[in-house]
N, C-alpha and C positions, 0 to 999 in steps of 0.2 A: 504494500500500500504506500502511495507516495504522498507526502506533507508539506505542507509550507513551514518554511524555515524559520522566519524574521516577519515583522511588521504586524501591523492591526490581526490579522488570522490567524497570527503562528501556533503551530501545534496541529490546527486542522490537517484533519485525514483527507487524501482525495482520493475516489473511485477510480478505475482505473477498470480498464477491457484484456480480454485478451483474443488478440485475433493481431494473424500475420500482418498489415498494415499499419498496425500502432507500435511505434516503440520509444516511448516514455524517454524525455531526456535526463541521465540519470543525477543522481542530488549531486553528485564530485560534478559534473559541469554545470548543475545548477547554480550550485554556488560560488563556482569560480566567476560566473559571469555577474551574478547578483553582487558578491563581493568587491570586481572593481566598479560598478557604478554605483554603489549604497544611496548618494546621497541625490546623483543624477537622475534617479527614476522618478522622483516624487514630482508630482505635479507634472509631470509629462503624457504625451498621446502613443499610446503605444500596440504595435501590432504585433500579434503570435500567430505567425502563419504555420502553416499545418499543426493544427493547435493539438490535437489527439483531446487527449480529456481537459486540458485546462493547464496543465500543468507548470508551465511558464506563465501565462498572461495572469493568473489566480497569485503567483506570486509577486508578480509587478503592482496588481493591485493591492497586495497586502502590504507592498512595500510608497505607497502614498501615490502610486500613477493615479493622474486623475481620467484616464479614459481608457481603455483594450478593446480594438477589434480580432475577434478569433476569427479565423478562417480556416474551415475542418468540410472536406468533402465526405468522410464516412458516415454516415447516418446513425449508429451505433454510438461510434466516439461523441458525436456533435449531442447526443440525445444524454449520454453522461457528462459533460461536459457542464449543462444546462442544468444537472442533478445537481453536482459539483456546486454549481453560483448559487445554487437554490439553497440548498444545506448550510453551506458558509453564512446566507444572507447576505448577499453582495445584492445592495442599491439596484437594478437594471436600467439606471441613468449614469450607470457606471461604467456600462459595456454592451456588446455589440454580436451575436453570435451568425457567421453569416455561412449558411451550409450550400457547399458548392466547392467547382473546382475552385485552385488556387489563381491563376489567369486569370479568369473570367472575373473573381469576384477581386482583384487586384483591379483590375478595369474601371468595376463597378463602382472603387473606393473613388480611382480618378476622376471616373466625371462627378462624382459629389463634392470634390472639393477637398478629399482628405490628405492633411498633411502630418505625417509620426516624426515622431521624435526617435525611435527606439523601433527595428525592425525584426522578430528572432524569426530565424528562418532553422527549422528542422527539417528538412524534405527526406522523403524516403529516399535514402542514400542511392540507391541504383539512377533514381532522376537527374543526379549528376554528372553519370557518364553520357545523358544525351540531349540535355538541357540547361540552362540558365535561369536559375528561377528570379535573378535580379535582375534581368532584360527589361520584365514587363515593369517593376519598380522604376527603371530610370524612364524607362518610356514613358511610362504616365505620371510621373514626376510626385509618386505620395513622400516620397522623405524631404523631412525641415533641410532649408541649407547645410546647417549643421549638426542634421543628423543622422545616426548610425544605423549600419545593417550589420545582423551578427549573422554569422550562419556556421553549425553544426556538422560537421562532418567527420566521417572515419580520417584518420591518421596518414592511412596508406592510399588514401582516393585523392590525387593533386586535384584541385579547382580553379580557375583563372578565367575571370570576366575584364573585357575592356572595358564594361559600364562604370565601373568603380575603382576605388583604389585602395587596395589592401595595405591597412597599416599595420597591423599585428596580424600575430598568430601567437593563440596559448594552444600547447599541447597537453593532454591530458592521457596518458598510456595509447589505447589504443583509439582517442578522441581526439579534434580538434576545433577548437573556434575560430574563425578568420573574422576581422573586425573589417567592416570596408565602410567608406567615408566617400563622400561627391568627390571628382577630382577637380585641385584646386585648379581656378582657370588664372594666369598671371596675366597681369598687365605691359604693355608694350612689347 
């Protein structure tokens, strides 16, 4: 069973599935990544894309974000997810659960207007031997100027988009998080 760590919820349990498409990002990178932004997440717009059950974005709000949109295509996952916010008591002017692919509803964020602060991208790892899931982010333009896209990946699976610019990588055994940031455009 997986738990929030830190903030207003801590200690809560969350449901969690079991089926071959969900795989829970585990507490050592949860908290690697919660840990370097502690004091960065509060009051921010923040997206958890392929959200599975909550897992991330449940923490972001426990830790003072003021808004999470999930985006979860599984109907399973999306339906505990939904459990998850209900149980906690998480406000629903707090957050946003939108079920569908992850494209399409990246799309759907763009033409509303949405701009995050904080992007966690978990994709089912095999998606990034034949896609870019930060293509459609820079295309539709939802990250703040200066805001971040994390994304989750195996260790041994290299990732390299031109959309962005990778400024770290924390490694974690057999995990890794790459941090990418807008690439700065210079003057003259």
């Amino acid at each position: 069973m997986l738990r929030i760590f830190s903030g207003l919820y801590k200690g809560r349990k969350l449901k969690t599935i079991v089926h071959p498409a969900v795989r829970p990002t585990t507490a050592r990178v949860k908290l690697s990544f919660f840990d370097m932004f502690q004091e960065e997440i509060r009051e921010k717009i923040f997206l958890d894309g392929f959200a599975g059950t909550g897992n991330i974005g449940i923490e972001a709000l426990s830790r003072g974000a003021d808004y999470v949109v999930f985006i979860e295509e599984l109907v399973e996952a999306a339906r505990v997810l939904q459990q998850n916010l209900d149980k906690i008591g998480i406000p629903r002017d707090h957050y946003r659960i939108i079920r569908g692919d992850y494209n399409r509803s990246v799309i759907l964020l763009g033409k509303e207007g949405f701009k995050f602060d904080f992007i966690f991208l978990d994709p089912p790892y095999d998606l990034l031997g034949y896609a870019d899931p930060l293509k459609v982010i820079y295309k539709r333009q939802i990250l703040k100027e200066n805001g971040l896209v994390v994304l989750e990946r195996p260790s041994l699976l290299n990732f390299k988009t031109k959309y962005f610019e990778c400024y770290r990588t924390q490694k974690m055994s057999r995990k890794c998080l790459d941090f990418f940031r807008l690439i700065p455009v210079h003057a003259g």
